[in-house]
N, C-alpha and C positions, 0 to 999 in steps of 0.2 A: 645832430650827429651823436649816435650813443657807442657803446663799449663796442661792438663787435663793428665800426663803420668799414667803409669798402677795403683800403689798403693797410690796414689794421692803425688807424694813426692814437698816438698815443698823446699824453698829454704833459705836463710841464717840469723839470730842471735837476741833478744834483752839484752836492754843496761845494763843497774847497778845490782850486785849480793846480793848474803846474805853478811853480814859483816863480820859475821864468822860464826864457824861450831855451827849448832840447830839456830843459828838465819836468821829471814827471815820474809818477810812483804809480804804476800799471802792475792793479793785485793780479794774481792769479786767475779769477775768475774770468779774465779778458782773454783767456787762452782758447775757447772757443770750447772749454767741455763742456756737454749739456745738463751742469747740476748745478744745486744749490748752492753756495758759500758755506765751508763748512766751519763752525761756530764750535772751538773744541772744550770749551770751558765759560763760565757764568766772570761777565767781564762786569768791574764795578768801580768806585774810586779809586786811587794808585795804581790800576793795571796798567802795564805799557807793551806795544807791541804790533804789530801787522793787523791784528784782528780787532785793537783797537782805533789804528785808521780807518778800518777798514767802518767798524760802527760808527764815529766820527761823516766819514763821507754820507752813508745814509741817512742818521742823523740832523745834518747839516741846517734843511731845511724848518727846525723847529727849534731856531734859534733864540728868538724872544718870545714873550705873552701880549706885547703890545709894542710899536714903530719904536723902533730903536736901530746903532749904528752897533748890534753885534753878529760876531758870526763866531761857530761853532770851530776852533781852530781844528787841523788838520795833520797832528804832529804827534799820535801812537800814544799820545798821554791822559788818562783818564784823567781829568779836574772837574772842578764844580760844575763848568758849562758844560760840558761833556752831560754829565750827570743830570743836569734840569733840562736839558733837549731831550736825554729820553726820557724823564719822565713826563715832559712834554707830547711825543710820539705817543707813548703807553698808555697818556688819558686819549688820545685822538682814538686811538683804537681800541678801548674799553681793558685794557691790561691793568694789572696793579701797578698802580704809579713812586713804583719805591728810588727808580733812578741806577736800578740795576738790571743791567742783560741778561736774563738767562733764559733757557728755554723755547718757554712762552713769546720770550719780545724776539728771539733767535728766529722763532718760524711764524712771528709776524713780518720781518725785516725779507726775510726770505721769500715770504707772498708777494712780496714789488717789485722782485726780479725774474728776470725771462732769462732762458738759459744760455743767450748770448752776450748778456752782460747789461743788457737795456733793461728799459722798470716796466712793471704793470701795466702802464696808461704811455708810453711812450717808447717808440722807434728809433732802431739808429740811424733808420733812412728819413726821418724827420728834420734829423742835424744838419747830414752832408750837404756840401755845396748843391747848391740847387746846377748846378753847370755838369761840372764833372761825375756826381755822385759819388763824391770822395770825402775824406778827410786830408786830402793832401793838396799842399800847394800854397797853406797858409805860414804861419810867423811862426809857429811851432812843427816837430815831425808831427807822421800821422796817426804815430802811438798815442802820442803828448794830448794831444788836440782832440781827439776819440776819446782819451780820458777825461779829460777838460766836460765834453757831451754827457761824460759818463753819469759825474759829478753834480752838471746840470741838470738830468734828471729825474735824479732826487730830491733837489731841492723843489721843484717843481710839483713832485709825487705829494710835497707836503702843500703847497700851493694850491692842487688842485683840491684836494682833503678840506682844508680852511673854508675853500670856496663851496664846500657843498657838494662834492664829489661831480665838481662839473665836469663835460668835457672842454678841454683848453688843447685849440690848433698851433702849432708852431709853425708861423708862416715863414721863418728865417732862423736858420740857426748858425752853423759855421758857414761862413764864406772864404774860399779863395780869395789870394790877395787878387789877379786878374779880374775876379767876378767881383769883386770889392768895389775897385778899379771904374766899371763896368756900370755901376749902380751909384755910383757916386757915396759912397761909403768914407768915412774918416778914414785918414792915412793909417793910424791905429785904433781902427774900427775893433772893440772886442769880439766882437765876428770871427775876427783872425786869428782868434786863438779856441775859438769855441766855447766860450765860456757865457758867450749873451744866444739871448732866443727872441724873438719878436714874436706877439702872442695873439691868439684873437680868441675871445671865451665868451660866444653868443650867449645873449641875454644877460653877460653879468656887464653893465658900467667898466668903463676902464679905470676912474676911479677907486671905485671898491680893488679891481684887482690889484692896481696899486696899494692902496691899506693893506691889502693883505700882505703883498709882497715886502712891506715895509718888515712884518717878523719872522721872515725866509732867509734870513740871510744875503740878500743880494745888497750888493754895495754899488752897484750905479743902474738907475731907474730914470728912464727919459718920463716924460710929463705925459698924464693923463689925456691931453687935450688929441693925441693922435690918434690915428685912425688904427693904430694898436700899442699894444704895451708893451714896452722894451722893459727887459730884466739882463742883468750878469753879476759878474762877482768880480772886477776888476781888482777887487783890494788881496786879490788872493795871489796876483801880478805884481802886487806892490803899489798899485797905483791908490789915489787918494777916491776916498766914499763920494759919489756925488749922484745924489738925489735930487733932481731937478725940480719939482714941487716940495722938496725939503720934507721933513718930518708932517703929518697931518694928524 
C-alpha cells in the first residue's frame, strides 16, 4: 500500500488527550477552514499560549530518544521537554536542531496537516466507529473524542517517520460504546475515548513497532505477540502507564 492507496488511508497517531470525559481543548484549526495553522511568531523556551499547545500536540510524538515513560505535556508552557521534542522532530526532518520554532519547523509542522485538521499519512475516516462512521456515541462528546483522533495522529506521523516512512493501517480507532459492546472491547476500552488506534504496518515486526512506539509517547501498548499493535495515551486520561511487554 503506498501514499496515494484507494481511499486515501493515512497512517498513525497524535499526542496529548482530553483530560477527562466533556473536557477537551479544540484549536481553531478544527473549524473546518481549509488553511494552515497560522504560526504568528517564532515560539521557544518560556513561551506560553494557544500556539504553544498547539506545537506541544504536534510535537508530542517525539518524546524520547530511546523507550522511556515520557510524554510531551500538553499545557501552553514551553519547558525543557517541549524543547528536546522539537529538536527531536528538526533532526527527523533535516532542520536545524536548536529546539526553537520558527519559520522553518512552522512550515514543516504544517506539511503534516490536511486542511480538515487530520495529518499527512492519516484520515479522520480512519478513526471513526467502524459502525456509525462517527465520532459520537462514545465516553467523551464528539468534539472531545475527534480531538483525542486529532492528537493521535500526530503522534503516529512521528511513528510512522521512526519506522522508515512506512505505510501503517489503522485497523481500529474510536469505537462506540455499542460497537465496543459488540466486539467484546474492555468496559473502558480506550477506544472510547479515541485516544488508541490498533495498527497493522506490513512488513515491519510488530515488535519493532512496538520499540518504536516505546519513544512516541504512548502510554499503554498491548504486547507484540498480536496479530496487531495497540498503541494510545491513556495517561493523558489520568489513567496509570501500562506497557504490557514493559520497557524493551
Amino acid at each position: 500500500m503506498n501514499s496515494s492507496r484507494a481511499f486515501d488511508r493515512r497512517t498513525v497517531i497524535r499526542g496529548a488527550l482530553a483530560t477527562g470525559v466533556g473536557a477537551v481543548l479544540v484549536p481553531t484549526l478544527l473549524s473546518g477552514t481549509a488553511q494552515a495553522y497560522t504560526w504568528s511568531r517564532t515560539l521557544s523556551q518560556g513561551a506560553t499560549g494557544a500556539d504553544v499547545t498547539e506545537l506541544q500536540i504536534r510535537v508530542a510524538g517525539w518524546a524520547a530518544d530511546s523507550p522511556s515513560h515520557s510524554a510531551v505535556g500538553i499545557d501552553g508552557s514551553f519547558g525543557p521537554a517541549t524543547a528536546a521534542a522539537v529538536r527531536r522532530f528538526q533532526a527527523a526532518y533535516g532542520l536545524g536542531a536548536d529546539g526553537v520554532a520558527g519559520p522553518a519547523t512552522h512550515a514543516q509542522l504544517n506539511a503534516l496537516e490536511q486542511s480538515d485538521g487530520s495529518t499527512a499519512h492519516f484520515n479522520f475516516s480512519e478513526f471513526t466507529d467502524r459502525v456509525s462512521g462517527t465520532f459520537a456515541g462514545g465516553k467523551l462528546s464528539t468534539a472531545a473524542t475527534k480531538e483525542n483522533a486529532r492528537r493521535t495522529m500526530y503522534k503516529l506521523e512521528a511513528l510512522r517517520k521512526k519506522l522508515g516512512n512506512v505505510p501503517i493501517t489503522v485497523n481500529s480507532g474510536f469505537r462506540s460504546i455499542a460497537h465496543n459492546a459488540q466486539v467484546g472491547g474492555a468496559s473502558d476500552s480506550m477506544h472510547l475515548y479515541g485516544t488508541a488506534a490498533d495498527l497493522d504496518v506490513p512488513g515491519v515486526p510488530n515488535r519493532t513497532v512496538y520499540q518504536k512506539a516505546e519513544t512516541c509517547g504512548f502510554s499503554g501498548l498491548e504486547t507484540y505477540t498480536e496479530d496487531h499493535q495497540h498503541v494510545d495515551s491513556r495517561a493523558d486520561l489520568g489513567r496509570a502507564w501500562w506497557w504490557q511487554d514493559g520497557t524493551i
